[in-house]
N, C-alpha and C positions, 0 to 999 in steps of 0.2 A: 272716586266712587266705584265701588265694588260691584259686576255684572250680574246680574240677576241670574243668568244663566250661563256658565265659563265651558268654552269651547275649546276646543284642542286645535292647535296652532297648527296648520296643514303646512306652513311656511311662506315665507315671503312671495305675494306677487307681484310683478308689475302687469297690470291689467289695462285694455284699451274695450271703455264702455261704449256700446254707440244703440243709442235706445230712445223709445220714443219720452221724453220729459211728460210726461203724463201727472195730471199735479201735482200734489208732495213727494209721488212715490217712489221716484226713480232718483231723488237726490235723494232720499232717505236709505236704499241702496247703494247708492255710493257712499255717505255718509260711513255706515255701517259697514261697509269693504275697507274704509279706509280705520275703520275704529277695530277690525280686526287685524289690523298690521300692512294691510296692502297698499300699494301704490298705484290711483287708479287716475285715468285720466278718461273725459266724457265728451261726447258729442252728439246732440239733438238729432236723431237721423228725420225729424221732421220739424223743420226749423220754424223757427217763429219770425224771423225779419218781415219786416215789415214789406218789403218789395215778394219776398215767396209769398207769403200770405195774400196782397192781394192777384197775384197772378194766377193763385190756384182757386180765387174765388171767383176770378171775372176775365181768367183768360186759361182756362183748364186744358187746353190745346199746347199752348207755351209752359205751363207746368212741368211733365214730367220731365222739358232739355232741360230747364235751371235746378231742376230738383239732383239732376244726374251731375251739372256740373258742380253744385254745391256736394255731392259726396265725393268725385274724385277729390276736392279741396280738401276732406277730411285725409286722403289717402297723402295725398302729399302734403301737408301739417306734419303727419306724421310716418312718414316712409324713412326716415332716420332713427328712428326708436325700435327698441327691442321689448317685444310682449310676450309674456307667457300665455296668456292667456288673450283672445279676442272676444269680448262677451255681446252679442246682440239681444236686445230684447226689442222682440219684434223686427221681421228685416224684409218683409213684400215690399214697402217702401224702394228699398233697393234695387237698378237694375244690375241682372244675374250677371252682366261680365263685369260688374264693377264690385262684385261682392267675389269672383274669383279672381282679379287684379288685387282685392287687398290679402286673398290668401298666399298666393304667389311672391306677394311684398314681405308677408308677416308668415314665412313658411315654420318658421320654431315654434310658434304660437299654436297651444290646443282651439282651435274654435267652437265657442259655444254657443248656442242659442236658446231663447227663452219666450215661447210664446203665451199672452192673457190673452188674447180673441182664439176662438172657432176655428177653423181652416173653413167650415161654411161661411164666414164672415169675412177673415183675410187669408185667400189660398197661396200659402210661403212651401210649399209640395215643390215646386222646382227649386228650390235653393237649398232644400232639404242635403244633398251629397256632398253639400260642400263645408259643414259640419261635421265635427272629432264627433262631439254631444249634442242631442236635442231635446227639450225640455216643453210638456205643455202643460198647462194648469185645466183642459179639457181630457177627462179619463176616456172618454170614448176615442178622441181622435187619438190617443197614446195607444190603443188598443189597435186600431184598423192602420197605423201609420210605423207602429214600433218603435216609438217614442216613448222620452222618461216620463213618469206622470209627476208634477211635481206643482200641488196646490198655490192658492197665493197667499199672501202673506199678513201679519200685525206688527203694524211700526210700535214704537218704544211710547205713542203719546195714548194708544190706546189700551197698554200692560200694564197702566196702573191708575185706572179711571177713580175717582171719588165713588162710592155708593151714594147716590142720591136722588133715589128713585121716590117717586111724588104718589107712589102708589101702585098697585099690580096691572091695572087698568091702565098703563099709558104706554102708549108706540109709537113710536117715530121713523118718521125716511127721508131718505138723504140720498140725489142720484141725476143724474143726467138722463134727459130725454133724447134719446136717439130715435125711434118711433113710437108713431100716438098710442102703441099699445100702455106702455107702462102709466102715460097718463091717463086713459080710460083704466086701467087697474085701481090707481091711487084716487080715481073720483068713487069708485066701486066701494073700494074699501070706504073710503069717508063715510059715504051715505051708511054705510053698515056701522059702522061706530058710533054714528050719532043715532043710528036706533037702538043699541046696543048699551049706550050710556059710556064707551070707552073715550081714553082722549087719544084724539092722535093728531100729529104736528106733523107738518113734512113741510120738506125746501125741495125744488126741483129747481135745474139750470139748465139750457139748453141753448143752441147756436141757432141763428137767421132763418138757417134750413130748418131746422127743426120747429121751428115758430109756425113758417111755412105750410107744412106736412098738417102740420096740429090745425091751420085752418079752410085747410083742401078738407080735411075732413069733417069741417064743422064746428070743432072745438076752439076756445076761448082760452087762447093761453095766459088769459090772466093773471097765472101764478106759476109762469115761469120765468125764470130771472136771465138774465145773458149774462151775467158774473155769477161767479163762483159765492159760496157759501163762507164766511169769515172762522175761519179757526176755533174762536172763542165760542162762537155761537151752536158748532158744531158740537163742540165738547161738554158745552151747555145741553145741549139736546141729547145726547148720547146719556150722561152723567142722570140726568132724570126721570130717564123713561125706564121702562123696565122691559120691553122689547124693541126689535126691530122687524118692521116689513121689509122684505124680500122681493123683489119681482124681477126676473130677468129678462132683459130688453131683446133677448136674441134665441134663438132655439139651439141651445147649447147645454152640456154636460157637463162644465166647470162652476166651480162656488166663485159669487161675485166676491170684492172686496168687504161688502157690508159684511154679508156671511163669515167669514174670516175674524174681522175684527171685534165684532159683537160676541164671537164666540169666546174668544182670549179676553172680552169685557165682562165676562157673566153675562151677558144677555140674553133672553129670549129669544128666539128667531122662528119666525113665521114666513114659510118661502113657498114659491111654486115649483122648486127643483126637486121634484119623486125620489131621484137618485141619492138625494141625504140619507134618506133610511137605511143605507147598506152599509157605510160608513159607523168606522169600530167608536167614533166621538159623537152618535147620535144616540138619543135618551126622547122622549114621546113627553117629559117633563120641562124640555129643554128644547127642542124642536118639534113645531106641526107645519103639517105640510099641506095647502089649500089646492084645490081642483079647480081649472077655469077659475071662476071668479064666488066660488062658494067657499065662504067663510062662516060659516055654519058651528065650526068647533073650536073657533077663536076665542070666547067669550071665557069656555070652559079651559082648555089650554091657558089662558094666563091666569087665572085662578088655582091653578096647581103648582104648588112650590117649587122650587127647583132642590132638587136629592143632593146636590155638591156645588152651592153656590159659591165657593172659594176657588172651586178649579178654573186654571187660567190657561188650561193646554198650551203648555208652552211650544211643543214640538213646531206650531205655527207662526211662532215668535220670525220676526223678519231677521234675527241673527241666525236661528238655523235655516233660515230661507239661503243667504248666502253660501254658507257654508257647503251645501248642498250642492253652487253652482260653481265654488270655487275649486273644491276637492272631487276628482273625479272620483274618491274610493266612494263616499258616503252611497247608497244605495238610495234611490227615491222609493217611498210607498207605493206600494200598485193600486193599480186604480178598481173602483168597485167591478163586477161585472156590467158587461153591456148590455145583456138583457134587461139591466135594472132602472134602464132609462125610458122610464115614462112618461116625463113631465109633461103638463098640459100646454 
């Protein structure tokens, strides 16, 4: 099968991933590194076994020594191998002499890094020097830090969705609860759509704590799941609706994954991030952008066509995503100005 989009071969690497498994995404990364000619091999820098996981739930004191001896394990697995490249996505997890114990091992190796969260959210600023490259998907922290700005990405299941939208009036969301904010957002919006006469679906997933959080505050997590949302169902939801809600969990100046992917889908996107507007793929047809919790010009925004429903911005495509962190020439996009961040 022929690539949708054919890349120029920077050449062979042998690559050592070591990144957080964050659900589809980071195998779909590898995936895709390996389907560009690479040779990559992976490690969960935040494991799932069954014994870390409960000691970081119920003995968080004993947490970070096994978490530290479980990475020297990665170092010696692999202290015999030669890397060209050492890629981390996301690395505060790490402590900093065991993140320059592996540079010292792996000294031929470019080191890269690649952050999705904030530095408000995970501050990885001390481990910053010990990186060739550094990559955030936040323009503002790319700006105040001197970092590459380098957006996130569209896997391959959402570049060529069915049209099958039920109508202009439907929206959907799909997201994890991290605090009760995004769930008072998504009850917000509801109430507004069903005065409004819109449809809108959503799935929310959330962890213990988060359940937690949700009833320290009063709220009824009724309709949040502790598993994950089933693939079919997602693309089901995606496939029908003719937008997506937006709301980010964190006060930050990066595009979530929705945003991203809905974008490469033709979809609609309704968000609370101000800073879409400066961005050269934003269209007032295609994107609005809500205040606090006023949704006021929603109604009218999906009732307006979209001017280039075929465009699938490829540039977002998660092969040029790689490519970008593989090849040092490629230059990343700059990011918007910072004054431009206003989000509510």
């Amino acid at each position: 099968m022929q690539r949708a989009d054919p890349l120029p071969d920077p050449g062979r690497k042998r690559i050592l991933l070591i990144g957080l498994n964050y659900h589809r995404y980071t195998q779909e990364i590898v995936r895709e590194m390996r389907a560009q000619g690479h040779e990559v091999g992976f490690h969960d820098i935040q494991p799932g076994q069954p014994v870390l996981k409960l000691l970081r739930k119920f003995a968080p004191r004993r947490y970070p020594a096994s978490l530290g001896r479980y990475h020297l394990g990665i170092l010696q697995a692999e202290r015999a191998r030669q890397f060209d490249i050492v890629l981390f996505i996301q690395v505060h997890q790490m402590a900093l002499p065991t993140l320059q114990a592996m540079r010292q091992a792996f000294s031929g190796a470019q080191f890269v890094l690649y952050n999705w969260d904030a530095v408000s959210n995970h501050d990885y600023r001390a481990h910053l020097p010990t990186f060739d490259r550094a990559y955030t998907f936040d323009p503002d922290d790319a700006q105040r830090l001197g970092l590459q700005y380098l957006p996130l990405f569209c896997i391959s299941a959402f570049q060529a969705l069915r049209r099958r939208e039920t109508g202009p009036d439907t929206v959907y969301h799909v997201g994890n609860i991290v605090n009760p904010r995004r769930h008072e957002a998504i009850h917000a919006f509801k109430q507004h759509c069903q005065r409004e006469g819109i449809a809108f679906r959503y799935f929310l997933a959330g962890s213990t704590h988060a359940l937690t959080l949700l009833l320290r505050r009063g709220r009824l997590p009724w309709d949040v799941s502790l598993r994950a949302m089933p693939d079919a169902r997602f693309i089901d939801m995606i496939e029908t609706s003719a937008a997506v809600f937006d709301f980010a969990n964190h006060d930050q100046a990066g595009y979530t994954m929705r945003v991203i992917e809905n974008l490469c889908a033709g979809k609609k996107i309704i968000t609370n991030n101000a800073r879409i507007v400066h961005e050269p793929f934003y269209s007032s047809d295609r994107i609005h952008v809500f205040t606090g919790l006023d949704f006021s010009g929603v109604k009218t925004f999906l009732a307006t066509p979209l001017r280039a429903p075929a465009k699938t911005f490829a540039e977002f495509h998660l092969s040029q995503f790689v490519h970008r962190l593989v090849d040092y020439r490629m230059a990343a996009p700059a990011p918007a100005p910072a004054a431009a961040n206003s989000a509510p």
